[in-house]
LUMSETI-851801 format. One line per 3 residues: their letters; for each residue x, y, z of N, C-alpha, C, O, CB. Coordinates in steps of 0.02 Angstrom, whole numbers, plus 32768, in hexadecimal, padded with zeros to 4 digits. Atoms other than C-alpha are relative to their C-alpha. Glycine has a CB too. Layout:
LUMSETI-851801
a) X Y Z X Y Z X Y Z X Y Z X Y Z ~ ...
//
This chain:
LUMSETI-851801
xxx) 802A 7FC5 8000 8000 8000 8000 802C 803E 8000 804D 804D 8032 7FD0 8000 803D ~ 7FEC 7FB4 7FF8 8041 80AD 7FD1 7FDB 8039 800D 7FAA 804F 7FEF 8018 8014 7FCE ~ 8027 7FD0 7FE8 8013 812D 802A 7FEF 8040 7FD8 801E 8056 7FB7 801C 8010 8037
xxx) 801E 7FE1 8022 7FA4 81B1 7FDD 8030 8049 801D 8033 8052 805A 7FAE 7FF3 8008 ~ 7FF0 7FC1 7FF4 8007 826A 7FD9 7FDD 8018 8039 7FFF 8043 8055 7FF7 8027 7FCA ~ 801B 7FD1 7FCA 7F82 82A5 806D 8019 7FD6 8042 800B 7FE7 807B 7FA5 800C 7FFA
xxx) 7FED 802C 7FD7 7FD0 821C 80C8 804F 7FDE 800E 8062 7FA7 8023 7FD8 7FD7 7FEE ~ 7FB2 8012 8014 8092 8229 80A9 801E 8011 803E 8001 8033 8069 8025 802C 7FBC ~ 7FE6 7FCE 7FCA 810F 8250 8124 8006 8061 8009 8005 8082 803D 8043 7FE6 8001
xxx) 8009 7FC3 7FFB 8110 82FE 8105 7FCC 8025 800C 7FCF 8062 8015 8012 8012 7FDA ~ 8041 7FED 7FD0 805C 830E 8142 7FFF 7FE9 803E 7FE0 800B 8067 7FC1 7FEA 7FE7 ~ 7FED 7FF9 7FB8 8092 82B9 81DF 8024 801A 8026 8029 8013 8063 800A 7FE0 8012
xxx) 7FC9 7FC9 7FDA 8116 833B 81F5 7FC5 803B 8017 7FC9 8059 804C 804B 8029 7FBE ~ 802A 7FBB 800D 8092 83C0 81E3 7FDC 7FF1 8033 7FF0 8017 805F 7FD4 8011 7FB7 ~ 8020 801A 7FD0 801D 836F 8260 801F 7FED 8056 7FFF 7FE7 808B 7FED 7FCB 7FDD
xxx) 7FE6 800F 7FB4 80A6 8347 82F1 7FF3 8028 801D 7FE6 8058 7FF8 803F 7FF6 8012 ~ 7FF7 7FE2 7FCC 809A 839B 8385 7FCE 8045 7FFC 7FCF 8078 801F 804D 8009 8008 ~ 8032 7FBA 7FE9 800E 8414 8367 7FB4 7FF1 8007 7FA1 7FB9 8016 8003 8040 7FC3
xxx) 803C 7FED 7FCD 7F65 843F 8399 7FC5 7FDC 7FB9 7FC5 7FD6 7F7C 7FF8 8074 801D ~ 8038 8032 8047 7ECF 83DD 833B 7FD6 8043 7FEB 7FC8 8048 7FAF 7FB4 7FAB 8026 ~ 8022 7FCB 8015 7E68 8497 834A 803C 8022 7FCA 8024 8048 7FA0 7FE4 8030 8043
xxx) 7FDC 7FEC 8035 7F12 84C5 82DC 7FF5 7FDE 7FC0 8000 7FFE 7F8D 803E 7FFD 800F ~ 7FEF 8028 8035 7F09 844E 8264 7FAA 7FFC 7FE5 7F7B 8011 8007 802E 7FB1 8018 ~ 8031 8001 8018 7E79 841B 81D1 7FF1 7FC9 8018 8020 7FAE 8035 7FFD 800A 7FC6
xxx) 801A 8046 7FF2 7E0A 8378 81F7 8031 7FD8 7FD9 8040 7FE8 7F9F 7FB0 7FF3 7FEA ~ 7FD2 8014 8044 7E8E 82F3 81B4 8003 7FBE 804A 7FEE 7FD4 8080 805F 8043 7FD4 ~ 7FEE 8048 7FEA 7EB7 822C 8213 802F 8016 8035 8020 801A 8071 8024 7FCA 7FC3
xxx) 7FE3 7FDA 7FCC 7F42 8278 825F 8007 802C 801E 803E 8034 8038 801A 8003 8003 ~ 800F 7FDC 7FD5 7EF5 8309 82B5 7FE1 7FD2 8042 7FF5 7FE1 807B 7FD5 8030 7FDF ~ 801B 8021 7FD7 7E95 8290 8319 8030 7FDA 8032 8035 7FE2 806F 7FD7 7FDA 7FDE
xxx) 7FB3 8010 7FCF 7F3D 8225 8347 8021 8013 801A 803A 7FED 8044 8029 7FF0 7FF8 ~ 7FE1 7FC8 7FFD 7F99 82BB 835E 7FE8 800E 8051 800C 8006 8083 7FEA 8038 7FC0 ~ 8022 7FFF 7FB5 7F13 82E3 83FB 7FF5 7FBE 802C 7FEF 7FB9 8069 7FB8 801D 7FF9
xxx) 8010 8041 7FCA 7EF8 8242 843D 8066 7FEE 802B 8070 7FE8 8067 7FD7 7F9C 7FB6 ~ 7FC4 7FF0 7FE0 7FD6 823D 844D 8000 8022 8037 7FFD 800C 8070 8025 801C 7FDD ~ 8002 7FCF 7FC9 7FD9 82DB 84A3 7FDD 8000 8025 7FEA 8028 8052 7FFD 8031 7FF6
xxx) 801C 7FFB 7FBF 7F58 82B5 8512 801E 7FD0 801B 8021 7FCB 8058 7FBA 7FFC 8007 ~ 7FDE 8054 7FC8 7FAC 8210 8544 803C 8024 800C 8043 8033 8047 8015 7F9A 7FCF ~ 7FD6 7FEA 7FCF 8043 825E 8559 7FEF 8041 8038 8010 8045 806C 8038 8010 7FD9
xxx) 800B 7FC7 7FC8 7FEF 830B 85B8 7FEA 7FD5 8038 7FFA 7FE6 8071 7FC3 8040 7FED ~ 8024 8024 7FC0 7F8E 827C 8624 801A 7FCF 8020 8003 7FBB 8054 7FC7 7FE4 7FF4 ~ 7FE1 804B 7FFE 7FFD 81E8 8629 7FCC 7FCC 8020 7FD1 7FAB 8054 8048 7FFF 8031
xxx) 801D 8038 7FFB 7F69 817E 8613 7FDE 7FF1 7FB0 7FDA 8019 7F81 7FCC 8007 803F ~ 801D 8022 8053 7F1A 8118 8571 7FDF 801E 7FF7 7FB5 8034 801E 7FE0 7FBF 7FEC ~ 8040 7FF4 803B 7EC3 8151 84E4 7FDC 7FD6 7FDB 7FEB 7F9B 7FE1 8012 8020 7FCE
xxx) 8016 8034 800D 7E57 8104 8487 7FD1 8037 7FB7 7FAA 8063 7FC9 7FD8 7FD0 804A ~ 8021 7FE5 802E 7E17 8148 83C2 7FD1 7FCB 7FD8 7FEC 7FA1 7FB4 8030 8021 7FD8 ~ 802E 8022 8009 7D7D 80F2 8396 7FF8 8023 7FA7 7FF9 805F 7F98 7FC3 8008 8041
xxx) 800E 7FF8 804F 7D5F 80E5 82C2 7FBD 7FDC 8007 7FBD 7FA7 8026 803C 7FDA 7FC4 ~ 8038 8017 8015 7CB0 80C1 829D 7FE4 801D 7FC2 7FF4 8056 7FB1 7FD7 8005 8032 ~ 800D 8005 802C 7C54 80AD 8205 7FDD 7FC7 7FBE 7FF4 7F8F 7FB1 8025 8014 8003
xxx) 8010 803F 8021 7C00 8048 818F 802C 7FD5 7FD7 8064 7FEB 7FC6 7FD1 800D 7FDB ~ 7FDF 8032 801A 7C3C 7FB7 813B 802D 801C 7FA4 8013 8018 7F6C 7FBD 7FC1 7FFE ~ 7FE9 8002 8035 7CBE 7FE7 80BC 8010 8051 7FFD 8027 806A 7FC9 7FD3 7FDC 7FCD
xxx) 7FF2 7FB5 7FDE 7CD2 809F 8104 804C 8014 800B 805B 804F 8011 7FDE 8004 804C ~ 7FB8 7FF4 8002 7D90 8091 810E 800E 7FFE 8055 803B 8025 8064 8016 804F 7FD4 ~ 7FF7 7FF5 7FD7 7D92 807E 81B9 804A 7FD9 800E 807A 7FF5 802A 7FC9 7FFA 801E
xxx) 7F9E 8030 7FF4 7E3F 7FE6 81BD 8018 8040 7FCB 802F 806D 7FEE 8015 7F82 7FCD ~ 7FD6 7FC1 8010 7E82 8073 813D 8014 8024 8036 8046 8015 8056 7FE0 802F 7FD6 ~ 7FF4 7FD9 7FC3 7E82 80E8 81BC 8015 7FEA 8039 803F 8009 8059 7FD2 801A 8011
xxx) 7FC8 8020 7FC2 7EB5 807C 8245 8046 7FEC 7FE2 8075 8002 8003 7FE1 7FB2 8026 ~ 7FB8 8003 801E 7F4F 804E 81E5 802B 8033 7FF9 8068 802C 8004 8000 7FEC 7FC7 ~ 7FE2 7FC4 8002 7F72 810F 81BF 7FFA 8017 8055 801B 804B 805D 7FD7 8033 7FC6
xxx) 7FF6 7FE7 7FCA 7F5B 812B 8281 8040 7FF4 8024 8065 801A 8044 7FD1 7FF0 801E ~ 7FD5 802D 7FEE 7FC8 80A8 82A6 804F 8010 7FE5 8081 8003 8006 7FE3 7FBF 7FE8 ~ 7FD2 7FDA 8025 8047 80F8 8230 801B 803E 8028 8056 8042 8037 7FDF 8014 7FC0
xxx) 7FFC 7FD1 7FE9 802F 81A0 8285 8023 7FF7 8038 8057 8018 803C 7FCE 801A 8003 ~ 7FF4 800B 7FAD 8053 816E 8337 8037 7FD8 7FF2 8066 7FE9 8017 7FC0 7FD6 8036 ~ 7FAE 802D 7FFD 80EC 80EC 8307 802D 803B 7FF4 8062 8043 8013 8011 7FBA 7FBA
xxx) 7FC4 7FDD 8015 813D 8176 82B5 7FFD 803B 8026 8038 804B 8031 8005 800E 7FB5 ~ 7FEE 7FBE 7FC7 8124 821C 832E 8012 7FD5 803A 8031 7FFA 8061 7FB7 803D 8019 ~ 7FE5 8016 7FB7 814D 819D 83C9 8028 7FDE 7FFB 803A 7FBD 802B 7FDB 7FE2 802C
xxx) 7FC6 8039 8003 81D3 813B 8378 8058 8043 801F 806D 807C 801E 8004 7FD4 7F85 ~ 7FC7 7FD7 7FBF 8275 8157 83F0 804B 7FF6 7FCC 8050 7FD9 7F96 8009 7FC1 806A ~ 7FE2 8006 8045 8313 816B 83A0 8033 7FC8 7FF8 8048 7FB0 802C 8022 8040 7FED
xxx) 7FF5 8046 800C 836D 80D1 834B 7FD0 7FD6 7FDC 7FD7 7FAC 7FAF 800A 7FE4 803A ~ 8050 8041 8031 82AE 8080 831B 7FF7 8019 7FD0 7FDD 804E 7FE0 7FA5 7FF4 801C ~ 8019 7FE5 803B 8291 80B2 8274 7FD0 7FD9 7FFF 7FDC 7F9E 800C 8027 8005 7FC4
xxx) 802B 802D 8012 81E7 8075 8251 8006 8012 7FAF 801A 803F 7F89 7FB6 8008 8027 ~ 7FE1 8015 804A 81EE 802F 81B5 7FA7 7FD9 7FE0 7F95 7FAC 8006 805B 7FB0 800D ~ 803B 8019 8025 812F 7FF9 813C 8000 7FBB 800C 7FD3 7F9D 8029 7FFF 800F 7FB4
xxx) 8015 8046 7FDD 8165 7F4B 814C 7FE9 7FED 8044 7FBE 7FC2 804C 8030 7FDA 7FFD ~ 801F 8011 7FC2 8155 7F55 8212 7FC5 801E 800D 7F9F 8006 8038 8028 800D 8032 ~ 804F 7FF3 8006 80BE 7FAE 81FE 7FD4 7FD9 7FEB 7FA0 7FD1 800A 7FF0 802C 7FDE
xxx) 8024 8040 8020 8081 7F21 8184 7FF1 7FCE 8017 7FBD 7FB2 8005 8018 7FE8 7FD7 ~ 7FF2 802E 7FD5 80B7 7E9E 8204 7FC0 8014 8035 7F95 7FED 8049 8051 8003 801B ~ 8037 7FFF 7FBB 8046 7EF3 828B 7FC4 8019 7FE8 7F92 800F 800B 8016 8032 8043
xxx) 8047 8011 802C 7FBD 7F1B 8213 7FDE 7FB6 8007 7FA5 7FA9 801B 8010 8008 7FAC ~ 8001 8033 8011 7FC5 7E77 81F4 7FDE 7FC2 8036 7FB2 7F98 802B 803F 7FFC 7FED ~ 801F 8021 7FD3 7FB4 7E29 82A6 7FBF 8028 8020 7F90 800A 803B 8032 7FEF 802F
xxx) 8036 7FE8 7FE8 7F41 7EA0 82D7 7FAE 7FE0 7FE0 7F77 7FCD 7FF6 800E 8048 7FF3 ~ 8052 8036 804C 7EC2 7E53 822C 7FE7 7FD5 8023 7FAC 7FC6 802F 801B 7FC2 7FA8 ~ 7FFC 8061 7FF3 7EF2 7DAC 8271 7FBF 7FF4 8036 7F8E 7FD0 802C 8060 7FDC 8033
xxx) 802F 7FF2 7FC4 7E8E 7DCD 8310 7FE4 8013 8008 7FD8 8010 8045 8000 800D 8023 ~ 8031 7FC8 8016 7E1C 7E3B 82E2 7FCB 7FFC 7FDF 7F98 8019 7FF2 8018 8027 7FE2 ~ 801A 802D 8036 7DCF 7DEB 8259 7FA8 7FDD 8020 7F9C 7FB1 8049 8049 7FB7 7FF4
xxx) 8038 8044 7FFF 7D18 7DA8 8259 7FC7 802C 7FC7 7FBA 8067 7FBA 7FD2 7FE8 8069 ~ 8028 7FF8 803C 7C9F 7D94 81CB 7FAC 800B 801B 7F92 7FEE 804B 800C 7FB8 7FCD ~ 8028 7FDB 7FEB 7C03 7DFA 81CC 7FD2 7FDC 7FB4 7FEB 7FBD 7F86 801A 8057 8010
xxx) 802C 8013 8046 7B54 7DD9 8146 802E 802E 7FCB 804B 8010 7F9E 7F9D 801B 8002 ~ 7FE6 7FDD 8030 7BA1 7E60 80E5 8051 800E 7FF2 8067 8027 7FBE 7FE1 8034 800A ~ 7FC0 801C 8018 7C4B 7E45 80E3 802E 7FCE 8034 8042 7FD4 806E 8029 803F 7FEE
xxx) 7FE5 802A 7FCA 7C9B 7DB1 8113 804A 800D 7FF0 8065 7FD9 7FDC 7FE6 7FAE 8000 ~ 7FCF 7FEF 7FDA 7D43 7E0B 812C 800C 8028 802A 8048 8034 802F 801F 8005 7FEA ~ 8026 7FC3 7FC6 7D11 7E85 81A8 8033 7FF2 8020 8045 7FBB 8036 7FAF 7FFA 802C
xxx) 7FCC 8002 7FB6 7D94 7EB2 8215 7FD4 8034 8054 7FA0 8053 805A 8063 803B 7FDF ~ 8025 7FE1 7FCB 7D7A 7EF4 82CC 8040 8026 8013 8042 802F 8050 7FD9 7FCD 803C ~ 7FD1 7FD6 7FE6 7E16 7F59 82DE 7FF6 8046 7FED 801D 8071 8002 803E 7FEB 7FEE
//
């Protein structure tokens, strides 16, 4: 999967460390606040995607998942698409259950 230009690293530069009332509605405005509140609170977040079936919602968990590896990666970890792919991947694994309307329905 290549990521779409609104979704490159240079829109997650643009998005680090600032304010979601700064920024336009975008995947990683939302990640962006849920970070900074976990680190202002030092307690879990939790960004709920809902939507109907076929709404892009695993898209968007994959681009969240993106967001948050790479503003909290420490230095030495390069996250890298394959280890994103890898934990895409187990996340499916487990996640996974078939619905009337689509029997690949994920729950992540």
């Amino acid at each position: 999967l290549r990521p779409l230009s609104l979704y490159s690293d240079r829109v997650i530069e643009m998005f680090k460390g600032c304010r979601r009332e700064d920024m336009p509605p975008h995947i990683f405005a939302a990640g962006q606040q849920a970070y900074h509140k976990m680190l202002q609170s030092n307690t879990d977040q939790s960004l709920v995607l809902m939507g109907i079936s076929g709404s892009g919602k695993t898209f968007n968990a994959r681009y969240l998942l993106r967001y948050l590896a790479t503003v909290g990666q420490v230095e030495g970890g390069p996250v890298t698409y394959s280890k994103l792919d890898a934990v895409q991947l187990l996340l499916h694994t487990f996640t996974s259950a078939a619905t009337f309307l689509n029997p690949q329905a994920t729950r992540c």
